[in-house]
N, C-alpha and C positions, 0 to 999 in steps of 0.2 A: 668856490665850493659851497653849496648850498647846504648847512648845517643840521636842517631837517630831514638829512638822512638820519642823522644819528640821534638826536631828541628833538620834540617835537611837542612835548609840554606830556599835563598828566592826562588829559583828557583819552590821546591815544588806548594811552596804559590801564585806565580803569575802564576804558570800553572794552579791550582784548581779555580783559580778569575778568568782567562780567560774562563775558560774550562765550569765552573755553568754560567755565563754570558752569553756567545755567545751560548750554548748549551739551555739556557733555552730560550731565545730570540730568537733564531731558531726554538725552538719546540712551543712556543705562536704563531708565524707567521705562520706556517705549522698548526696547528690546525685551527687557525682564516681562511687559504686558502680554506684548506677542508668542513669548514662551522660544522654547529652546527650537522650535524650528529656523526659527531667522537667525540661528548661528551655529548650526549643526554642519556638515560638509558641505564644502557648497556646488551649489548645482549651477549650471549657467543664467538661472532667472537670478540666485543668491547672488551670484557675483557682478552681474551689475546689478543688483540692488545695495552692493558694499561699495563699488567703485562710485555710483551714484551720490549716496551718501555720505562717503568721504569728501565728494567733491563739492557736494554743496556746503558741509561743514567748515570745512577750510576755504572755501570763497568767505563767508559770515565771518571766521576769524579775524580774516587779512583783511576786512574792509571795514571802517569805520560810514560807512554810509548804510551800512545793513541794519537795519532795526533789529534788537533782541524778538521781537514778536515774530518779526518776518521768519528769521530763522527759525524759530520755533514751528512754526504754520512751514514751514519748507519739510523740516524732518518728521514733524506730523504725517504732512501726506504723502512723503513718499515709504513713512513704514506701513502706512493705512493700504494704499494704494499694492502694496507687496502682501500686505495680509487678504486684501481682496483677492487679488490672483490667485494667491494660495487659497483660497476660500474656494475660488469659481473652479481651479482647476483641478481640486479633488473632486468637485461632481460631475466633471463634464471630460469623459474620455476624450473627445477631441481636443479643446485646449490642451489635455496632458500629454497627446501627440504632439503637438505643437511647439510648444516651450522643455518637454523633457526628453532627454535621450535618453536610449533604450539601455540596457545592460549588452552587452553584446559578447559572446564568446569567442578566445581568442586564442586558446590551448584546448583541447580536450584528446582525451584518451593517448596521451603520449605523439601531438602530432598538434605542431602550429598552425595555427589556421590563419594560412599567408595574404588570402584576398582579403579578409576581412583584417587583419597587420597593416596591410598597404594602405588599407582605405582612410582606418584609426592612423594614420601616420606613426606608428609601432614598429620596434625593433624584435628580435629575439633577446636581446639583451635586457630591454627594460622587462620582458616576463622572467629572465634571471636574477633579474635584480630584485624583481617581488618575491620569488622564492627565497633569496636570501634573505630578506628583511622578511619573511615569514620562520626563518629559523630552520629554513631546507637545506641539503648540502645538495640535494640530487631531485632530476624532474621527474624519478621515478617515482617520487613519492607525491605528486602530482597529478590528478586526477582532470583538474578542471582548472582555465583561468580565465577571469569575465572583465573585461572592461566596463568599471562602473559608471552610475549616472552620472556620480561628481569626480571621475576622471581616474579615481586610483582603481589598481590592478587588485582583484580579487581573490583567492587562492583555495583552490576545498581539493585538500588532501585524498588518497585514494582511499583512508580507512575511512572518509567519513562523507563521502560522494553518496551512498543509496541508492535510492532510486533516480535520483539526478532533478526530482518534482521542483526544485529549486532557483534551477539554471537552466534544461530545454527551454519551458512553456515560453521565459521570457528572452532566452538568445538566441533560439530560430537553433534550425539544426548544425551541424557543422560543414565547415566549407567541403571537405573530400571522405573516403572512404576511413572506417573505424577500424580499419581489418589489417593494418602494418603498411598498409601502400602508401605511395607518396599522394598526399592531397591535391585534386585539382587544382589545374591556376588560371 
């Protein structure tokens, strides 16, 4: 049995102390720079830009061949590289096609909107499940439900729907008729 599973001297140990230390203290600063968009809900670019960065972190830790710098210059650019994006893709509608999905309507007017359910791979249930967790007892009180950019189900009650200027322009209309019939399919 090779005893360098279990100790292996201090060299290990104070490269692994260094390495979580100045690596996590670098990536708190570089996050706190970028501001609260790089950890606000996350969207599909957010989360591989977290899986990303987890991954490269934890490679640096578990490796003693990693240089502190290198790691440093790794989470640099990939938080640079994510604030780019975000940079480029608030000016440029197409990129924001590209990397963002849409809000999409998924409930309206008392009447699931089933092709657009199937497509979100959506139940009726998980839209119960957001009225419950919005503190609903009943879908009457339900006006509108949007599947959001970063994935959670969104809820605007009927006292507080309006004119709807909110949720049309950006969900596209609804799948069937508004008028009590059953919705196309």
């Amino acid at each position: 049995m090779d005893m360098t599973q279990f100790w292996d001297g201090w060299d290990p140990i104070v490269h692994t102390v260094l390495t979580v230390s100045v690596g996590y203290l670098a990536l708190l600063m570089l996050l706190r720079i970028t501001g609260p968009r790089t950890t606000a809900a996350m969207t599909p670019l957010d989360l591989i830009m977290a899986v990303t960065i987890g991954s490269a972190f934890g490679r640096t830790i578990t490796a003693p061949d990693v240089p502190i710098t290198q790691m440093l210059l790794t989470l640099v650019m990939l938080v640079l590289l994510h604030w780019v994006l975000a940079w480029v893709r608030r000016r440029s509608p197409k990129l924001r096609r590209l990397v963002d999905s849409q809000p999409v309507l998924v409930y309206y007017h008392g009447e699931f909107q089933h092709r657009t359910m199937r497509k979100h791979q959506l139940v009726e249930d998980d839209v119960h499940t957001a009225a419950r967790q919005a503190g609903l007892g009943c879908m009457d009180e339900v006006e509108a439900v949007i599947l959001q950019q970063d994935g959670a189900l969104g809820l605007i009650t009927s006292g507080k729907f309006g004119s709807g200027e909110t949720v049309l322009p950006y969900t596209g209309e609804p799948d069937g008729p508004t008028d009590g019939t059953a919705p196309r399919r």
